[in-house]
N, C-alpha and C positions, 0 to 999 in steps of 0.2 A: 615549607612552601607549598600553596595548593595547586597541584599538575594542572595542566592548560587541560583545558576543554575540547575533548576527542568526541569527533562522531565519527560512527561507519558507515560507508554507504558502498552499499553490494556490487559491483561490478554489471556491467550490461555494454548492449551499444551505444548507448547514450547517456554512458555515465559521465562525461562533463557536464552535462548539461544538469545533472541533479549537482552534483561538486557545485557547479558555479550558483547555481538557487541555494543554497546553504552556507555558502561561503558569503554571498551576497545578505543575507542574513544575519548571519554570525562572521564577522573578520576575522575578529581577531584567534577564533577556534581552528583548531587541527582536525583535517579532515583523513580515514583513513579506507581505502580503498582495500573490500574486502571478496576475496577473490576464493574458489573451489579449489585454484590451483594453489593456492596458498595457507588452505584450511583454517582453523579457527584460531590460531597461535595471534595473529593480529587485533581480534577481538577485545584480548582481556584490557587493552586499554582506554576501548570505547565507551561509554557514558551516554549513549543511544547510538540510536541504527536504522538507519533507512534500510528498507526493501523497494527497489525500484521495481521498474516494469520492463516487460521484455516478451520472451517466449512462453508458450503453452506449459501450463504446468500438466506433468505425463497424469493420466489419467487414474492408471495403477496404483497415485499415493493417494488415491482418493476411493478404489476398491471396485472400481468401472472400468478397467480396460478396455472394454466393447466401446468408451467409448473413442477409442485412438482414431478410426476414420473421420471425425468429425474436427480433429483438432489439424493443423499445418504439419504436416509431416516435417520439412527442414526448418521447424521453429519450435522446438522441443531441449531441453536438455536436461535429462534425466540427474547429472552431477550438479545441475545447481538445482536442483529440486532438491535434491537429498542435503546437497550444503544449507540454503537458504532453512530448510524442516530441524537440519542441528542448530541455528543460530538460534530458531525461534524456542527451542527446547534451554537454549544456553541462556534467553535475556527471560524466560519465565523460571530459572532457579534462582537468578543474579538479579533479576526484579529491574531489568534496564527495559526504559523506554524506547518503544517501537514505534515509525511513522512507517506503515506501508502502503505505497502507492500502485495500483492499476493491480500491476502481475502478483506485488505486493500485498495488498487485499485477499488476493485468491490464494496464495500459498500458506496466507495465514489461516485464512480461514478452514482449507485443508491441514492444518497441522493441528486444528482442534477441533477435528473430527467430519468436519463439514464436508458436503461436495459442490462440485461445480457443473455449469451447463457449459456444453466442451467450443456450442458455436450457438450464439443467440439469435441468428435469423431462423437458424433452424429448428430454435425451439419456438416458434410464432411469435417473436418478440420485431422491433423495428431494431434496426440496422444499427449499431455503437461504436464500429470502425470508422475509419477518416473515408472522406472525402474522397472522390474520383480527382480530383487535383492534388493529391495528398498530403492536404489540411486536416486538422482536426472538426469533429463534428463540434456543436454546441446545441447544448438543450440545459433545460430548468433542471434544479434540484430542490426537493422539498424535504425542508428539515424537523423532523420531531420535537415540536416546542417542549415535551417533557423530558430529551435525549442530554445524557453528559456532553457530545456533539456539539447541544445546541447552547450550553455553556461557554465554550469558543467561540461559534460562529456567530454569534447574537443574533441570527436572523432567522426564518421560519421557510426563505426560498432565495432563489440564485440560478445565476447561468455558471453553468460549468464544461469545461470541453471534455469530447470524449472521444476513444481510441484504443477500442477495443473490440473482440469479439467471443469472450468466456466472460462469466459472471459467473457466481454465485449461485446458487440453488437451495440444499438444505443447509441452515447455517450453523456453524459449528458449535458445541458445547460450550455455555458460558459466554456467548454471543449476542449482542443482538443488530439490526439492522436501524441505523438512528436516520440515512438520510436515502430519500428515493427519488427515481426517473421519473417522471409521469408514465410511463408503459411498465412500470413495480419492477426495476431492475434495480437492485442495491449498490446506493453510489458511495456509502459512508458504514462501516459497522463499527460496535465496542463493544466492552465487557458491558455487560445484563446487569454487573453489578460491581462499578468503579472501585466506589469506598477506598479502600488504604491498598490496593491492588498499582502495578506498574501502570505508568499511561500506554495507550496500546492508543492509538490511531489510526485504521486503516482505509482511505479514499481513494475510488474508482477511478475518479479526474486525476489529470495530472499539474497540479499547482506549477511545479517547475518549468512549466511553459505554456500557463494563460497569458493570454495578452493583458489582460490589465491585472498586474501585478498587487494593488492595492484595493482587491477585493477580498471581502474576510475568507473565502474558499481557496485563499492563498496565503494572504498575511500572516490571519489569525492559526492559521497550522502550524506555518513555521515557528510561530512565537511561543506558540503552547508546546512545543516539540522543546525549541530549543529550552525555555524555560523548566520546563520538566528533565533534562540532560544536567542541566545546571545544580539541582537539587541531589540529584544523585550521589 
């Protein structure tokens, strides 16, 4: 009998709200809520893995400590850095598919070597956190018509929301950047070089709570995600 259809999806503050964008997706699949406090023992039944979004990844795993004053001091947490950097080590021996979202994006990209800019207005960039009414922002995303990305998304641009204030910087090894801000802040990366490699997805926006659900910078993730779980 072939086992139901396990996703993981990492624990945060608003992790129902990823549960329910995934469940809403996929029903009839078992979703398994993966926690630091609970370490990797839950994993092995997974068959992909969200990395949601949340707090500052500590700067240290990225070999900057200098730059800690720039990141939120009580939105830090050093144990799911360290957990989140084991899982990514665990789905590239075991070749499981990854959809990383927001904090997602940045922890991956630090576990393959990259760094990150710790506050983006304060690198001259425009403002990527929510809204003084605390909304999400919204702006264009422009996708790389030659990007594995843009295999998914079929499309070359988009509005995407955003709610954030660390990006990306130098990108990590075996990397590349498929979709971008208008002010070059990386909204989308993947492998430089797909081929027979795990599907690794990682985007800036966060799908799980655009308003219009039935845009490909929503849809078509989820589909390509779950479909990729599926084969596993």
């Amino acid at each position: 009998m072939t086992p139901q259809l396990t996703l993981g999806v990492t624990d945060c503050s608003k992790y129902q709200m990823y549960h329910d964008w995934i469940q809403q997706a996929a029903p009839d699949i078992r979703i398994e809520k993966l926690s630091h406090a609970n370490g990797l023992e839950n994993i092995k039944s997974c068959h992909g893995i969200v990395l949601t979004g949340g707090e500052d990844v500590h700067p240290r795993f990225y070999h900057l400590p200098e730059y800690l004053p720039y990141c939120y001091p009580d939105d830090i947490s050093e144990a799911r850095d360290e957990f989140e950097l084991e899982i990514l080590a665990y789905t590239e021996r075991q070749q499981i598919p990854v959809l990383g979202i927001c904090r997602g994006l940045q922890i991956a990209n630090v576990y393959f070597g990259g760094t990150l800019v710790p506050d983006i207005p304060s690198w001259g960039k425009f403002n990527h956190a929510k809204l003084a009414d605390n909304t999400d922002r919204c702006h264009e995303a422009i996708v790389d018509p030659s990007s594995w990305m843009y295999g998914i998304l079929r499309t070359t641009s988009g509005v995407v929301n955003s709610n954030h204030h660390q990006s990306t910087d130098r990108i990590g090894k075996g990397l590349m950047v498929s979709v971008l801000s208008p002010d070059g802040v990386a909204e989308a990366i993947e492998r430089s070089h797909p081929g027979n490699a795990s599907f690794l997805a990682l985007v800036q926006w966060h799908p799980e709570r655009m308003k219009n659900q039935q845009s490909p910078f929503v849809k078509n993730i989820a589909a390509a995600f779950i479909s990729a779980a599926q084969k596993l």
